[in-house]
N, CA, C and O atoms as CSV, one atom per row, in Angstrom:
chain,resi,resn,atom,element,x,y,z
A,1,UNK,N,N,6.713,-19.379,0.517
A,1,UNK,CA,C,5.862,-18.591,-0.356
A,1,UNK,C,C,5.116,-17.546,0.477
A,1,UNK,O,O,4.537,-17.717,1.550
A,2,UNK,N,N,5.294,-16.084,-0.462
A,2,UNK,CA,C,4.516,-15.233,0.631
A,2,UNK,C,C,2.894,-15.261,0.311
A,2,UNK,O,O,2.433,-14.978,-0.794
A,3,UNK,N,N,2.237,-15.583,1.264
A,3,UNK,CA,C,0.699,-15.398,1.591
A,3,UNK,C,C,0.263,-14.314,3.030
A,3,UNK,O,O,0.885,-13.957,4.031
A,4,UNK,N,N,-0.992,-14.076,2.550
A,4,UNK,CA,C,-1.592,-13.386,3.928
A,4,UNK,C,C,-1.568,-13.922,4.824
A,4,UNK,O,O,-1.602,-13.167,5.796
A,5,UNK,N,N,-1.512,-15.183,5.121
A,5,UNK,CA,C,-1.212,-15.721,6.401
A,5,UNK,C,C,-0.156,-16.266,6.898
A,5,UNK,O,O,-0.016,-16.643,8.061
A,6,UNK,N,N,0.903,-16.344,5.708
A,6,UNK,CA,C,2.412,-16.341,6.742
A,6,UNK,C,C,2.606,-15.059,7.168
A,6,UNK,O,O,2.879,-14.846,8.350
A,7,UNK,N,N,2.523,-14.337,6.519
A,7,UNK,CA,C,2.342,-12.827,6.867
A,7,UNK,C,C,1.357,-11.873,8.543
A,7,UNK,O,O,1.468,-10.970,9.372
A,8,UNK,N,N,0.685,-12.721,8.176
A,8,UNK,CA,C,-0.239,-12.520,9.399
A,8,UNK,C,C,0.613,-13.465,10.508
A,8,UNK,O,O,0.966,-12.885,11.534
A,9,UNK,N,N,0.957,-14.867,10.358
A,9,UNK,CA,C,1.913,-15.651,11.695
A,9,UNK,C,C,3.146,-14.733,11.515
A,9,UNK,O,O,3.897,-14.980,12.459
A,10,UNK,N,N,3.756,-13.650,10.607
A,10,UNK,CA,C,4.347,-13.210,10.839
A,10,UNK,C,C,4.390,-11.973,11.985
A,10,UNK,O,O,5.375,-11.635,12.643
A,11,UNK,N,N,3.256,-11.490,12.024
A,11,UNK,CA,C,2.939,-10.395,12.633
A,11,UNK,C,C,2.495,-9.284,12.072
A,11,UNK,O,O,2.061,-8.400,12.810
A,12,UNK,N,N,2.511,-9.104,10.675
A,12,UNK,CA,C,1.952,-8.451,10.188
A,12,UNK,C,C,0.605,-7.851,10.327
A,12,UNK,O,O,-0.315,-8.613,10.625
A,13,UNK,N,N,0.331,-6.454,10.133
A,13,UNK,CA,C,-1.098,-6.397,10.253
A,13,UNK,C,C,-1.664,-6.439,8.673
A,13,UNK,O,O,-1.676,-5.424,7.977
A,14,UNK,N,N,-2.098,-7.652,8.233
A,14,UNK,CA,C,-2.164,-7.577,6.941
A,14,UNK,C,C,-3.728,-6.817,5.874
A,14,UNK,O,O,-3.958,-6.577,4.689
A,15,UNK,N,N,-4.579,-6.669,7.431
A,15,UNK,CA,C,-5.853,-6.023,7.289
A,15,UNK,C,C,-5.735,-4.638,6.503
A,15,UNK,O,O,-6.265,-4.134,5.513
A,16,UNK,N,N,-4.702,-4.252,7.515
A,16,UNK,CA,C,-4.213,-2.576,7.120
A,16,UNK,C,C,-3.966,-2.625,6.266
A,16,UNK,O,O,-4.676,-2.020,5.463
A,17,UNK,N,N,-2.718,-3.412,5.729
A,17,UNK,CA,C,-2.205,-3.173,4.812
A,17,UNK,C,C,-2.729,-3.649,3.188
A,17,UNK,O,O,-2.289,-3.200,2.130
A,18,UNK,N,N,-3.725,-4.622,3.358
A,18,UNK,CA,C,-4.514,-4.941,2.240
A,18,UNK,C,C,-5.605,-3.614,2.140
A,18,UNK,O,O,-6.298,-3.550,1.125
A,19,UNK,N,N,-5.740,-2.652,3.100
A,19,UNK,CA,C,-6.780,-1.794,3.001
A,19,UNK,C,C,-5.729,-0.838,2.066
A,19,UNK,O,O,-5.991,-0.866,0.864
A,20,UNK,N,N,-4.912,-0.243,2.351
A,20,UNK,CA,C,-3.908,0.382,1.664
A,20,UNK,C,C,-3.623,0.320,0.468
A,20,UNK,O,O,-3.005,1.188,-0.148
A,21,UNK,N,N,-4.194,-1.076,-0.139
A,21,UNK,CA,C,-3.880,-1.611,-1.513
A,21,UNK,C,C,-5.405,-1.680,-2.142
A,21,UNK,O,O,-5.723,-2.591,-2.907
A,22,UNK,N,N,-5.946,-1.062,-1.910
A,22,UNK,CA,C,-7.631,-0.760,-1.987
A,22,UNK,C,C,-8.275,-1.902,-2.100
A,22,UNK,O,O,-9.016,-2.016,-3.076
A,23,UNK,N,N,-8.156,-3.112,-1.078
A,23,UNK,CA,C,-8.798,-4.322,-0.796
A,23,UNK,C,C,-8.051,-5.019,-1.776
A,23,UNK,O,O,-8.586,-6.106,-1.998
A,24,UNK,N,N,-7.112,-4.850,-2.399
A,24,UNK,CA,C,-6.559,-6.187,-3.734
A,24,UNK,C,C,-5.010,-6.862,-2.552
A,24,UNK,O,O,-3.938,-6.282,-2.383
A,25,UNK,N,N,-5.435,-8.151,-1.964
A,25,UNK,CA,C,-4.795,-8.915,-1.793
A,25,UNK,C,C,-3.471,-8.961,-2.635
A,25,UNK,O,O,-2.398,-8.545,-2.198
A,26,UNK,N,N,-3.700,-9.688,-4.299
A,26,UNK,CA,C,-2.515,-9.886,-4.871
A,26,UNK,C,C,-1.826,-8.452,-5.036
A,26,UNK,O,O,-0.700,-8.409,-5.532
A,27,UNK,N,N,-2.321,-7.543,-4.725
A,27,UNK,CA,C,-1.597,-6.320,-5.018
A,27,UNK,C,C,-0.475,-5.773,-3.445
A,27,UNK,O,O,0.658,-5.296,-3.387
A,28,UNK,N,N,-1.335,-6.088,-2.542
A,28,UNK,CA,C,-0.386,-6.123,-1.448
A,28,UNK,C,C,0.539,-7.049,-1.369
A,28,UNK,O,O,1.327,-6.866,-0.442
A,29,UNK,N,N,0.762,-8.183,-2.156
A,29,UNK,CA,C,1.358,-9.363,-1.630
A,29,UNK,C,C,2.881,-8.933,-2.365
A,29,UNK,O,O,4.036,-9.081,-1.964
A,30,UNK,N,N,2.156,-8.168,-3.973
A,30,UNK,CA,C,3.201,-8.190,-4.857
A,30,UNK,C,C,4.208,-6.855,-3.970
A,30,UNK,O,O,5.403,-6.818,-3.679
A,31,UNK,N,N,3.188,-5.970,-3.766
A,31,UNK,CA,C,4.226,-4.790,-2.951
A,31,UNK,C,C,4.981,-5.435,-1.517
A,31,UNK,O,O,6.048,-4.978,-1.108
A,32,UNK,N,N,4.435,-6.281,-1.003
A,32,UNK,CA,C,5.110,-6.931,-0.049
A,32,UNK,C,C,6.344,-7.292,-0.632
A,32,UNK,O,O,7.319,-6.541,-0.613
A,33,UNK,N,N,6.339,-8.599,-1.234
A,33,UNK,CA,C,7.600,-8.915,-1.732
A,33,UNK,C,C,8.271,-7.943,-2.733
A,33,UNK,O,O,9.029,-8.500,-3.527
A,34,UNK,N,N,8.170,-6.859,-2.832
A,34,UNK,CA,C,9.262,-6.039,-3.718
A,34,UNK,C,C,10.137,-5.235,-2.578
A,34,UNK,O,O,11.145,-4.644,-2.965
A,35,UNK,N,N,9.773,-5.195,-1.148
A,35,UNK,CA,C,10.201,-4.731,-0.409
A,35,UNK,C,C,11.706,-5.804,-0.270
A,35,UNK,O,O,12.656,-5.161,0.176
A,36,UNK,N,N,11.941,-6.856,-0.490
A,36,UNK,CA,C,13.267,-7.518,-0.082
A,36,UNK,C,C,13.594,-6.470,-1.516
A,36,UNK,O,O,13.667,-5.308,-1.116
A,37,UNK,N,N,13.780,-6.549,-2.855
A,37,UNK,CA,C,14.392,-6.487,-3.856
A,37,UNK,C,C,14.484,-4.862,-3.844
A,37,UNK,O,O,15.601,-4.597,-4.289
A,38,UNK,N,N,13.844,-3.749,-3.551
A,38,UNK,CA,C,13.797,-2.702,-3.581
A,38,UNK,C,C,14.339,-1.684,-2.400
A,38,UNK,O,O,14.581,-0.477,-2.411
A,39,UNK,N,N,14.407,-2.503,-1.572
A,39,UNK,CA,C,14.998,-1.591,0.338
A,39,UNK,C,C,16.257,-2.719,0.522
A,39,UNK,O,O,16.871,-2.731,1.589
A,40,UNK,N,N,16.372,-3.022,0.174
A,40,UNK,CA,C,17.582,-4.248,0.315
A,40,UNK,C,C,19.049,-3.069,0.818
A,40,UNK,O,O,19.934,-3.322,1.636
A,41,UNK,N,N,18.879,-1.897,0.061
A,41,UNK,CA,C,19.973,-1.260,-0.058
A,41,UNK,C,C,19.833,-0.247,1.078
A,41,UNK,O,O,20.709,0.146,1.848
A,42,UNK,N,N,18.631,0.067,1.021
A,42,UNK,CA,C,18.379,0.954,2.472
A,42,UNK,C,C,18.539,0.083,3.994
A,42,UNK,O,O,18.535,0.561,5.128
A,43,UNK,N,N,18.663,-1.209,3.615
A,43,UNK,CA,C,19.023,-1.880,5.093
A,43,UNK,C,C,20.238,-1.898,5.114
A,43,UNK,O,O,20.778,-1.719,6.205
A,44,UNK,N,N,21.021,-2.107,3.990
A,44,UNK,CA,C,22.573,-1.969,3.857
A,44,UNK,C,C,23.339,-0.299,4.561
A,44,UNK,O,O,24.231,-0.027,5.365
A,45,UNK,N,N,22.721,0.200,4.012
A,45,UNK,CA,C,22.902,1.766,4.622
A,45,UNK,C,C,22.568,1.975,5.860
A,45,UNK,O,O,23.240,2.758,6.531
A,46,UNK,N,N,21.656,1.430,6.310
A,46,UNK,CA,C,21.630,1.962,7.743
A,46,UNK,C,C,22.508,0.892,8.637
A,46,UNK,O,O,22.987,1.023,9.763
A,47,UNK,N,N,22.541,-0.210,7.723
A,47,UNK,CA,C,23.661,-0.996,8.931
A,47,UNK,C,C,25.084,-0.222,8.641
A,47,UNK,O,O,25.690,0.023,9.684
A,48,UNK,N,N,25.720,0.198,7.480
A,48,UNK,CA,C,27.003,0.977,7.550
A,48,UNK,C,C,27.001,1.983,8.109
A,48,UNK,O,O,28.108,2.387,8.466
A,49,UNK,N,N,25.883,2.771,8.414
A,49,UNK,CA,C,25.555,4.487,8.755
A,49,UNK,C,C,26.077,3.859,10.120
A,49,UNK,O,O,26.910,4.455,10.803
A,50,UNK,N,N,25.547,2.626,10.484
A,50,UNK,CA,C,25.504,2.478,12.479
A,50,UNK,C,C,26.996,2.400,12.078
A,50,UNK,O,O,27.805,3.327,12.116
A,51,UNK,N,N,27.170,1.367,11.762
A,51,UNK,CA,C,29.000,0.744,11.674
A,51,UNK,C,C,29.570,1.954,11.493
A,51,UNK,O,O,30.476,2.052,12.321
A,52,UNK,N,N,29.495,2.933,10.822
A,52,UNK,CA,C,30.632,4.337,11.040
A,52,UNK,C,C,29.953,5.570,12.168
A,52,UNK,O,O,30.628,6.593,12.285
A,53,UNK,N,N,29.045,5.504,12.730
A,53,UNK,CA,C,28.705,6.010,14.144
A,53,UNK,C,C,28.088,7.310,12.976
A,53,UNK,O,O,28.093,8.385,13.577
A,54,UNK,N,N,27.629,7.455,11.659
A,54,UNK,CA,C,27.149,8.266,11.021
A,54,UNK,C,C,25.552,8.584,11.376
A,54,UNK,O,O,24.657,8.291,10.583
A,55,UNK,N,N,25.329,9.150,12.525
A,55,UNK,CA,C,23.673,9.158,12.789
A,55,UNK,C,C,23.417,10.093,11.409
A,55,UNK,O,O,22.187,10.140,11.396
A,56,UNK,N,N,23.657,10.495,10.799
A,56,UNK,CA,C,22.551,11.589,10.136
A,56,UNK,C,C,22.328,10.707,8.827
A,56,UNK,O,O,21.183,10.716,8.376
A,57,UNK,N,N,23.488,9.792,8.028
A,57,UNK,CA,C,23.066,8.852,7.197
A,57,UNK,C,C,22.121,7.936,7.791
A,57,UNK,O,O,21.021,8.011,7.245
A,58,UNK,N,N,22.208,6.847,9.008
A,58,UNK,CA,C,21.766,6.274,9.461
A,58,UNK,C,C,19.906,6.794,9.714
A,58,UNK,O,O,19.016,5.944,9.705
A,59,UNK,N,N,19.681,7.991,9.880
A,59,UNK,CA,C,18.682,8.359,10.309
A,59,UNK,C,C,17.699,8.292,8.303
A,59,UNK,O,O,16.745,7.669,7.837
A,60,UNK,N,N,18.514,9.138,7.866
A,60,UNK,CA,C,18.273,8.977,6.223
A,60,UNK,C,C,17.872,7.234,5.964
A,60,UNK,O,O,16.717,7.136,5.550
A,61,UNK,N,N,18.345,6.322,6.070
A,61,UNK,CA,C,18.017,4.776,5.900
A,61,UNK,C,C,17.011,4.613,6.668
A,61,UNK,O,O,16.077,4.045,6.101
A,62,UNK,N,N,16.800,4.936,7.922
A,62,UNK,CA,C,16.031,4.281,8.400
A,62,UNK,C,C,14.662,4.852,8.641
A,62,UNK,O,O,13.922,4.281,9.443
A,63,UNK,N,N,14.166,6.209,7.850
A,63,UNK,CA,C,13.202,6.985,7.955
A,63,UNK,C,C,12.778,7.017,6.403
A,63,UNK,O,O,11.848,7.692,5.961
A,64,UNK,N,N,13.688,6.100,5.581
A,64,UNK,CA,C,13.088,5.465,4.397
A,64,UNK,C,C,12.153,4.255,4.192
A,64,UNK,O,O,11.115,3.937,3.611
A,65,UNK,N,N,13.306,3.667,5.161
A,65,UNK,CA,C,12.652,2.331,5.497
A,65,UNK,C,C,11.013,2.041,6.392
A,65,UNK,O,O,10.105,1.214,6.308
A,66,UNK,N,N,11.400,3.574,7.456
A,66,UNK,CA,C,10.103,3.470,7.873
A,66,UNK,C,C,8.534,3.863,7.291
A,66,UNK,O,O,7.429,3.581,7.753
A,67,UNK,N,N,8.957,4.688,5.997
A,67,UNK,CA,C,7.524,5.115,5.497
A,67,UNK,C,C,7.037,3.500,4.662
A,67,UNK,O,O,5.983,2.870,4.756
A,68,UNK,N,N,8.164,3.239,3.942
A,68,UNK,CA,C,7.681,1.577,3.140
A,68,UNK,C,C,7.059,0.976,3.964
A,68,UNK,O,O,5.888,0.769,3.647
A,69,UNK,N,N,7.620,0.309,5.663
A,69,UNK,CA,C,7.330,-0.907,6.444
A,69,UNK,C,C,6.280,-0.415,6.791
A,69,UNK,O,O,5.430,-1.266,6.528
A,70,UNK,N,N,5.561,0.888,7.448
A,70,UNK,CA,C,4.378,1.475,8.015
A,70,UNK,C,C,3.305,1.147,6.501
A,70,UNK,O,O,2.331,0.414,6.672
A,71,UNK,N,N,3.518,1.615,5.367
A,71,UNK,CA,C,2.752,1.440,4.423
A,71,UNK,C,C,1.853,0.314,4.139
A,71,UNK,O,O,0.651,0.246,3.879
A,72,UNK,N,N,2.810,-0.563,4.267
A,72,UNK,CA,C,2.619,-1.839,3.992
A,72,UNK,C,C,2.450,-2.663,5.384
A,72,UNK,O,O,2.449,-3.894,5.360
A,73,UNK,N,N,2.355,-2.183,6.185
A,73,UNK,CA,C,1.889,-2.262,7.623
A,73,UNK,C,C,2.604,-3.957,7.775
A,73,UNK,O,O,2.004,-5.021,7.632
A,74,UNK,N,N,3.809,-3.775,8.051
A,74,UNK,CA,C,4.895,-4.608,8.182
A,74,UNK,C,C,5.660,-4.631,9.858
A,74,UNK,O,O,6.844,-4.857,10.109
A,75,UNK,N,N,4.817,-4.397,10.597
A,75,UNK,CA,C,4.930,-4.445,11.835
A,75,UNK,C,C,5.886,-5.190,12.811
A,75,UNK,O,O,6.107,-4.721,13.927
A,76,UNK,N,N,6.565,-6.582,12.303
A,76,UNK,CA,C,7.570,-6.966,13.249
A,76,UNK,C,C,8.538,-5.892,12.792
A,76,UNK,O,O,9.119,-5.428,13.774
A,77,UNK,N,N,8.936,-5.306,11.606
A,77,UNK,CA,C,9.764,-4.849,11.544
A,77,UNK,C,C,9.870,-3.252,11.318
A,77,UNK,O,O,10.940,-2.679,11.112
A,78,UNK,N,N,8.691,-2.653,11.382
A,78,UNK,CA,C,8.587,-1.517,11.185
A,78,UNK,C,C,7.953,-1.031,12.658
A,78,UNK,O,O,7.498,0.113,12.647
A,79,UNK,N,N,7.876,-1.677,13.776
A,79,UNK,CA,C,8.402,-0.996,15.008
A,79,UNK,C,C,9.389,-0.690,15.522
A,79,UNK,O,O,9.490,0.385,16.113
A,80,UNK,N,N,10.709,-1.857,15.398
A,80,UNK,CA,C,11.873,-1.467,15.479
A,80,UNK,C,C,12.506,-0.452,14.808
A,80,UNK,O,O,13.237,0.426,15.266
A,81,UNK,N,N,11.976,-0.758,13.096
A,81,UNK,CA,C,12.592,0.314,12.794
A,81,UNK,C,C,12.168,1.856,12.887
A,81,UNK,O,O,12.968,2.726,12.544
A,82,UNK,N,N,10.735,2.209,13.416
A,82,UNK,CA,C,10.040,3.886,13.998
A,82,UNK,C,C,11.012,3.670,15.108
A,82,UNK,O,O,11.848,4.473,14.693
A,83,UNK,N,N,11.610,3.140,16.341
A,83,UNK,CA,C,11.991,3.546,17.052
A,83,UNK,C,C,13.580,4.019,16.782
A,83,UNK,O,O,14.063,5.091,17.146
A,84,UNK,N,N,14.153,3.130,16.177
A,84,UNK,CA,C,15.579,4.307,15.878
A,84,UNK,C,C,15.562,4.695,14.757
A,84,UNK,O,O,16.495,4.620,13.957
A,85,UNK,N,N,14.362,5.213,14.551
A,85,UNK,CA,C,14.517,6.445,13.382
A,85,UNK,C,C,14.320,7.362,14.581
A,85,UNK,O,O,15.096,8.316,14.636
A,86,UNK,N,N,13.479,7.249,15.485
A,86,UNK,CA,C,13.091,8.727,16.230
A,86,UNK,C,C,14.422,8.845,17.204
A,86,UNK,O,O,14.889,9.936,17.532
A,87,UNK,N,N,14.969,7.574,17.622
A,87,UNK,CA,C,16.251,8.080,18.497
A,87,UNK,C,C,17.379,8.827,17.352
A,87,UNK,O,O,17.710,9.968,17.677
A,88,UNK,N,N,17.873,8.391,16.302
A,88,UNK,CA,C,18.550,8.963,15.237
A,88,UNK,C,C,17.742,10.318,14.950
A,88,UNK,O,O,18.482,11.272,15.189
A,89,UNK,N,N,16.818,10.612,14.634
A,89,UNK,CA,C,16.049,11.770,14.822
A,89,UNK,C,C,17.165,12.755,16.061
A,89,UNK,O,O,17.812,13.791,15.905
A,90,UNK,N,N,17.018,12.036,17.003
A,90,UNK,CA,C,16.941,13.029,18.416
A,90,UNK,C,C,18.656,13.008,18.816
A,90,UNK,O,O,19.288,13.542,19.727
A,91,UNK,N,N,19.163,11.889,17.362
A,91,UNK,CA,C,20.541,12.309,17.954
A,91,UNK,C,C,20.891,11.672,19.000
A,91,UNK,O,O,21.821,12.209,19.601
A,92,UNK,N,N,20.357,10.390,19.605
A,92,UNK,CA,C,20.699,9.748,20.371
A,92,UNK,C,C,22.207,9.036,20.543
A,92,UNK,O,O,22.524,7.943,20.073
A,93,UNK,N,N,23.005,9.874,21.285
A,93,UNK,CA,C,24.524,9.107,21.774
A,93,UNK,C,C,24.596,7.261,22.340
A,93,UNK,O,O,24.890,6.846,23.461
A,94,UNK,N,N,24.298,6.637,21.374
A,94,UNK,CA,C,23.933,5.247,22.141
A,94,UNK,C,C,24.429,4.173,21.230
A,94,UNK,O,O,24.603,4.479,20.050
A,95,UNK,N,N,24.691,2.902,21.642
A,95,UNK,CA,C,25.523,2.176,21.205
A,95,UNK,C,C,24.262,1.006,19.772
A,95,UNK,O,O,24.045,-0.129,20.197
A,96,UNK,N,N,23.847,1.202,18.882
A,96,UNK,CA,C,23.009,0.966,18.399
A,96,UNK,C,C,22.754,-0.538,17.467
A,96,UNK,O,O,22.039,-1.012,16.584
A,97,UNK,N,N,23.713,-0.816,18.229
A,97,UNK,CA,C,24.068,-2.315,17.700
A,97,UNK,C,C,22.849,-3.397,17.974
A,97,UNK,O,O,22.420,-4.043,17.018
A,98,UNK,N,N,22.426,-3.540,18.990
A,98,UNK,CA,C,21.363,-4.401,19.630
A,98,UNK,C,C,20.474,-3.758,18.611
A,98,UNK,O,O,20.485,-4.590,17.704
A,99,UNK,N,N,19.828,-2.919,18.285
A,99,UNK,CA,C,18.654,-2.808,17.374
A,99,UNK,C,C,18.747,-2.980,16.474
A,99,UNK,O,O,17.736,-3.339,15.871
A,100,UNK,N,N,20.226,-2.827,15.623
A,100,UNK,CA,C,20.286,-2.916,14.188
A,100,UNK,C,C,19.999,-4.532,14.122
A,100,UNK,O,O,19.047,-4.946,13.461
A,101,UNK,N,N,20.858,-5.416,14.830
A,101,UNK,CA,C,20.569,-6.849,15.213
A,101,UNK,C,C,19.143,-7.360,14.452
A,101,UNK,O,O,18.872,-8.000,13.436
A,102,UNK,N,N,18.173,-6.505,15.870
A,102,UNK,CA,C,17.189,-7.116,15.898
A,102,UNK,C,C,15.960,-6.651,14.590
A,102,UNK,O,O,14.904,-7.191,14.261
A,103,UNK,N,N,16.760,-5.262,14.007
A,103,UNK,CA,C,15.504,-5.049,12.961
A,103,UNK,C,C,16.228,-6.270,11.247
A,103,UNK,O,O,15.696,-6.737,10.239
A,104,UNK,N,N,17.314,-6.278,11.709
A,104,UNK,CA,C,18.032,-7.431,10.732
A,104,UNK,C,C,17.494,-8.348,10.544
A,104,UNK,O,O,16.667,-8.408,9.635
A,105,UNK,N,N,17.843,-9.662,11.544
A,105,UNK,CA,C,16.764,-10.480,11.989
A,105,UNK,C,C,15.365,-10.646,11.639
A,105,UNK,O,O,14.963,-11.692,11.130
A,106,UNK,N,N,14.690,-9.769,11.861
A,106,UNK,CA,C,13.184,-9.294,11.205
A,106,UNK,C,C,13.640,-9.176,10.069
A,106,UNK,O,O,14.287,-10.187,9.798
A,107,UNK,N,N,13.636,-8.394,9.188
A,107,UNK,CA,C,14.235,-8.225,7.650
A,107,UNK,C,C,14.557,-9.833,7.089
A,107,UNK,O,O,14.046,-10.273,6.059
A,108,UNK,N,N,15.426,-10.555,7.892
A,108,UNK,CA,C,16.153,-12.197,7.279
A,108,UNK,C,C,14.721,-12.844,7.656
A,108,UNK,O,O,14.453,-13.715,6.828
A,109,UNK,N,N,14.067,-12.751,8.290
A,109,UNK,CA,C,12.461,-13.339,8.733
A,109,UNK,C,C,12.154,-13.172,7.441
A,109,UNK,O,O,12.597,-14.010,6.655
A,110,UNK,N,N,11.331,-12.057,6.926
A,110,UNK,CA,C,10.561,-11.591,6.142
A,110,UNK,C,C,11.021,-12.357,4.499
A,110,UNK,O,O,10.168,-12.805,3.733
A,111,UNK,N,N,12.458,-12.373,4.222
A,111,UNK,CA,C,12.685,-12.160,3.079
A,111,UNK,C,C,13.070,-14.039,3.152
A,111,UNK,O,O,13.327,-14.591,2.081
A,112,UNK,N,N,13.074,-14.850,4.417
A,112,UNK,CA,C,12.620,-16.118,4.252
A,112,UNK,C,C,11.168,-16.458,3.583
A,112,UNK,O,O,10.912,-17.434,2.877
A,113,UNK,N,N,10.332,-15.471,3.956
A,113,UNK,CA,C,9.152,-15.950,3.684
A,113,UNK,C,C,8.941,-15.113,2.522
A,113,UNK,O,O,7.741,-14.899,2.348
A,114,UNK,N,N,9.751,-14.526,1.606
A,114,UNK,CA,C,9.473,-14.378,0.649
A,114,UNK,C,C,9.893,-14.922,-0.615
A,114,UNK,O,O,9.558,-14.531,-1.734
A,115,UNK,N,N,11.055,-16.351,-0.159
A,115,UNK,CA,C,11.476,-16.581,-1.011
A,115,UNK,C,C,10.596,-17.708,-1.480
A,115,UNK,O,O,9.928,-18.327,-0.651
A,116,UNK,N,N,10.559,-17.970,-2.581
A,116,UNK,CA,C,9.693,-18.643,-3.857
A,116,UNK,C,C,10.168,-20.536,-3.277
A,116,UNK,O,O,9.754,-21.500,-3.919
C-alpha cells in the first residue's frame, strides 16, 4: 500500500512533493499512484526508443517522464531518469542499456509499492 512513508523508505522526497500538492497528502498519494497507470507507456517507449538505438524518440520518453517524476519529487527514479534525458539531449553515442536497467528496476520498485 502506497503511504508517505513507504515512499519516504523509498527515497522519495515526499516533503516536496506534498508541498506541490498544496500540503494535501491524499492528493499527492493519489497523483503518486496514477504515475504506474498513466507513464506506464512512456517507460515502454523509452525502453524501445533504447532497443532501436532511436535517441530522438528515446529522448521524447524520457523528458516526459522527467517533468512527472521531478513533480512529484520521485527521486530514486527521477535522477536516473534527468540523467539520460540530458545525455539523449546531447546525443550521447553510448551503449544505454545499464541505465535503462536501472531506471526499470526503480519503476518495478515503485509500482510494488503501489500495488493495493
Amino acid at each position: 500500500m502506497l503511504t508517505i512513508d513507504s515512499l519516504k523508505a523509498f527515497g522519495a522526497n515526499t516533503d516536496e512533493g506534498v508541498a506541490r500538492c498544496f500540503g494535501k497528502e491524499d492528493f499527492y498519494l493519489r497523483l503518486a499512484k496514477m504515475v504506474v497507470a498513466q507513464n506506464q507507456a512512456d517507460f515502454d517507449k523509452l525502453s524501445a526508443a533504447i532497443g532501436a538505438n532511436d535517441l530522438g524518440a528515446a529522448f521524447d520518453a524520457a523528458h516526459s517522464l522527467k517533468g512527472v517524476l521531478g513533480n512529484l519529487s520521485l527521486t530514486p527514479i527521477y535522477d536516473p531518469v534527468s540523467e539520460i534525458t540530458e545525455e539523449l539531449r546531447a546525443k550521447v553515442d553510448k551503449d544505454y542499456g545499464p541505465q535503462l536497467a536501472a531506471i526499470l528496476a526503480k519503476f518495478d520498485e515503485f509500482k510494488a509499492l503501489c500495488a493495493d
